[in-house]
C-alpha positions as CSV (number, residue, x, y, z in Angstrom):
1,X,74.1,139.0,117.1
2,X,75.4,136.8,120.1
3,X,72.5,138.0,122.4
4,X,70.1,137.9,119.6
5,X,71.4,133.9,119.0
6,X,71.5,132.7,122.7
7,X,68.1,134.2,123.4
8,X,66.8,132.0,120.0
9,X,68.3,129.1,122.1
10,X,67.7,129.8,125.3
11,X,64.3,131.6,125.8
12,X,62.4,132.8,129.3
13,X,60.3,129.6,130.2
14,X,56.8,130.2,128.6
15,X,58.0,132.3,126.1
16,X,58.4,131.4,122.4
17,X,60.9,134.0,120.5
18,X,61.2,134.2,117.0
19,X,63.5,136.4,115.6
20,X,66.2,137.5,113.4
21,X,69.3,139.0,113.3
22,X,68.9,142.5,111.2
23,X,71.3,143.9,108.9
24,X,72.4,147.6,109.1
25,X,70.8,148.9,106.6
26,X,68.3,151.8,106.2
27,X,66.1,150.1,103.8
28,X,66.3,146.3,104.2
29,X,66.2,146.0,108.0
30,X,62.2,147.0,106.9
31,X,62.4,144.3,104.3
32,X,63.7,141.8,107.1
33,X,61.2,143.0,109.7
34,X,58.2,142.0,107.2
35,X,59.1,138.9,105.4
36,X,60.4,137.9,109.5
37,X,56.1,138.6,110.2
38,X,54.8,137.6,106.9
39,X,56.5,133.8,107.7
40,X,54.7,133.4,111.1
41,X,51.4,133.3,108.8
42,X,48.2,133.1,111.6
43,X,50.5,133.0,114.4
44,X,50.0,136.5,115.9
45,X,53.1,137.7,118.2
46,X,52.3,139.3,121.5
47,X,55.1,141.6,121.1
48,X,57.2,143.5,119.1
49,X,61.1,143.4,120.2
50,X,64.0,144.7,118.6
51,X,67.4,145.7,119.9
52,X,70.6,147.6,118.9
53,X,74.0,148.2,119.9
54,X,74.5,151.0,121.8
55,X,78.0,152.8,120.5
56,X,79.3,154.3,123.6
57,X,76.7,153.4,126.3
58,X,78.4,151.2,129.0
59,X,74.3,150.4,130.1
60,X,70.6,149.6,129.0
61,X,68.7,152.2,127.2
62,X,64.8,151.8,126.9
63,X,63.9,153.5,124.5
64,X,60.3,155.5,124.3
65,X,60.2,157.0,121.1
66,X,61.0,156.7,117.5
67,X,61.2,160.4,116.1
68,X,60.2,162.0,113.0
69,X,64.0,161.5,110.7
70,X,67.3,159.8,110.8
71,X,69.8,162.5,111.9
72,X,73.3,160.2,112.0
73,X,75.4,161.1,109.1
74,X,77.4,157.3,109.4
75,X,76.6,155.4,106.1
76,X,74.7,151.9,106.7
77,X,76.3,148.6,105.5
78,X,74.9,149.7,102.0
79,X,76.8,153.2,102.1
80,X,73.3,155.0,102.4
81,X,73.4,157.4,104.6
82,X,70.1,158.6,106.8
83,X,70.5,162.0,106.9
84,X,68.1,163.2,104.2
85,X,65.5,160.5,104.8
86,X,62.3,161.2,107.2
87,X,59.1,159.4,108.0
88,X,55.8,161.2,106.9
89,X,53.5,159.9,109.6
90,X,55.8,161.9,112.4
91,X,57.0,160.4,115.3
92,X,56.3,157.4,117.4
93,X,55.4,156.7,120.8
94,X,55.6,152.7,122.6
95,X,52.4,152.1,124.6
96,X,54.2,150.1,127.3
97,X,55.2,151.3,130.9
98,X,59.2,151.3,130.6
99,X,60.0,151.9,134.3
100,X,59.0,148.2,135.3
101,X,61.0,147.2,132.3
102,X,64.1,149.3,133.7
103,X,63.4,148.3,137.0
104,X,63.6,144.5,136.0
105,X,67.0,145.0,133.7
106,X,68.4,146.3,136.5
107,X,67.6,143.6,138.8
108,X,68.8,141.1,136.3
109,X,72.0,142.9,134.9
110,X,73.2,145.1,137.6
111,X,73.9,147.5,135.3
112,X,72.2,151.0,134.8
113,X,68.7,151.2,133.0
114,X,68.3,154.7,131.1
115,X,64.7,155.8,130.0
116,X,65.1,157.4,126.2
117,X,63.4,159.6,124.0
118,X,65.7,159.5,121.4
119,X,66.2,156.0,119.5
120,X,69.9,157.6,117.6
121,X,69.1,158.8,114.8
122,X,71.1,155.8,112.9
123,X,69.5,152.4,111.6
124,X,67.8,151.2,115.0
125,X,65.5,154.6,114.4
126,X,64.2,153.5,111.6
127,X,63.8,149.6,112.9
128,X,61.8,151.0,116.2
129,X,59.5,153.9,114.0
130,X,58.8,150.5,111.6
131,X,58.1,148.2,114.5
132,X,56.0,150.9,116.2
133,X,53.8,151.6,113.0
134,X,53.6,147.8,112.0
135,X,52.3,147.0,115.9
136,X,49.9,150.0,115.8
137,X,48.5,148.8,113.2
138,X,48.3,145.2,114.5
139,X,47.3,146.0,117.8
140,X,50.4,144.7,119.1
141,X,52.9,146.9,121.3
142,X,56.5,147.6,120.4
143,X,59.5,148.3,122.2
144,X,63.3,148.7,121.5
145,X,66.5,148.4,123.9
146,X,69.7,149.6,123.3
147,X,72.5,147.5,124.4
148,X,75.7,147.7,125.8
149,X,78.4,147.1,123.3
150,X,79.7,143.4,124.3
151,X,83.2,145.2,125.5
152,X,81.8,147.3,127.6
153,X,79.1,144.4,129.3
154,X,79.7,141.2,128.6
155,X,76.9,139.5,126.4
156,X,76.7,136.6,129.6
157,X,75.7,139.7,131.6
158,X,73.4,141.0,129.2
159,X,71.4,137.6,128.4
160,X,69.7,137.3,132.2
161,X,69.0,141.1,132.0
162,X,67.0,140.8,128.8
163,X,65.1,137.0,129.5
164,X,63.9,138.8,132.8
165,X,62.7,141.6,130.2
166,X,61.0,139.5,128.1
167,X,59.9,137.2,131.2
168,X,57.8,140.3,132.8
169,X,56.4,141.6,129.3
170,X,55.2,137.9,129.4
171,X,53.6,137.6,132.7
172,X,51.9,140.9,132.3
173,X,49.8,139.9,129.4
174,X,49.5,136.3,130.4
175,X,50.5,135.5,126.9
176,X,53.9,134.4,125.5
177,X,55.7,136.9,123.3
């Protein structure tokens, strides 16, 4: 939620953020993600951004897929757990090049950047396989990175790693995201 809020405030020049801090929760983090798009009205975003918390990662963690079913057994804030829910239209894939992306958190963080196929299986699963669908169906790509937990890399650390991020998906497209 820190790195979500300085972000808000302090954006990559040229880039205009909107976002909102989701709540762990199977079902309304959806919810969240659609009323958050249904209140830019014609504004149409550029990209599709979401992050979690890594639980024991000390580094970055791209990730390239959303798969086919949460497989965490951990109940959400609202005691649901995941473990018997699945998404009929099967897994999800970003259309975006992540090793310039890694590359450029590395730069920025010094930290390690890994390339993922798996988003967890927990909450951020379900947040990347929505943001995925809703962007292919918008013609807008998606992407999710996992975090360090805040004790492990400092969120000052983390905030340059992820402006330069959102800087280069930004200069790639020529349009603000």
């Amino acid at each position: 939620a820190r790195l979500v809020e300085r972000l808000l405030s302090e954006p990559p020049a040229g880039v205009e953020l909107v976002g909102q801090i989701l709540p762990v929760s199977f079902a309304r983090s959806a919810a969240t993600i659609d009323a958050a798009l249904r209140a830019l009205g014609a504004r149409r975003p550029a990209l599709l951004f979401s992050m979690g918390v890594s639980r024991m990662d000390p580094y970055f963690r791209l990730e390239r897929r959303a798969g086919t079913r949460y497989h965490s057994t951990r109940a959400d804030n609202d005691g649901v757990t995941g473990g018997e829910l699945c998404f009929p239209d099967g897994e999800r894939l970003t259309e975006l090049a992540l090793e310039p992306l890694a590359a450029v958190l590395e730069r920025f963080s010094g930290q390690p950047v890994l390339l993922s196929e798996n988003a967890g299986g927990y909450v951020c699963e379900g947040v990347y396989h929505h943001i995925l669908e809703l962007g292919a169906g918008l013609g807008i790509p998606a992407l999710f990175l996992h975090v360090p937990r805040s004790e492990l890399v400092a969120v000052e650390l983390q905030v340059p790693a992820v402006r330069g991020l959102l800087g280069l998906t930004r200069d790639r497209s020529g349009a603000s995201r």
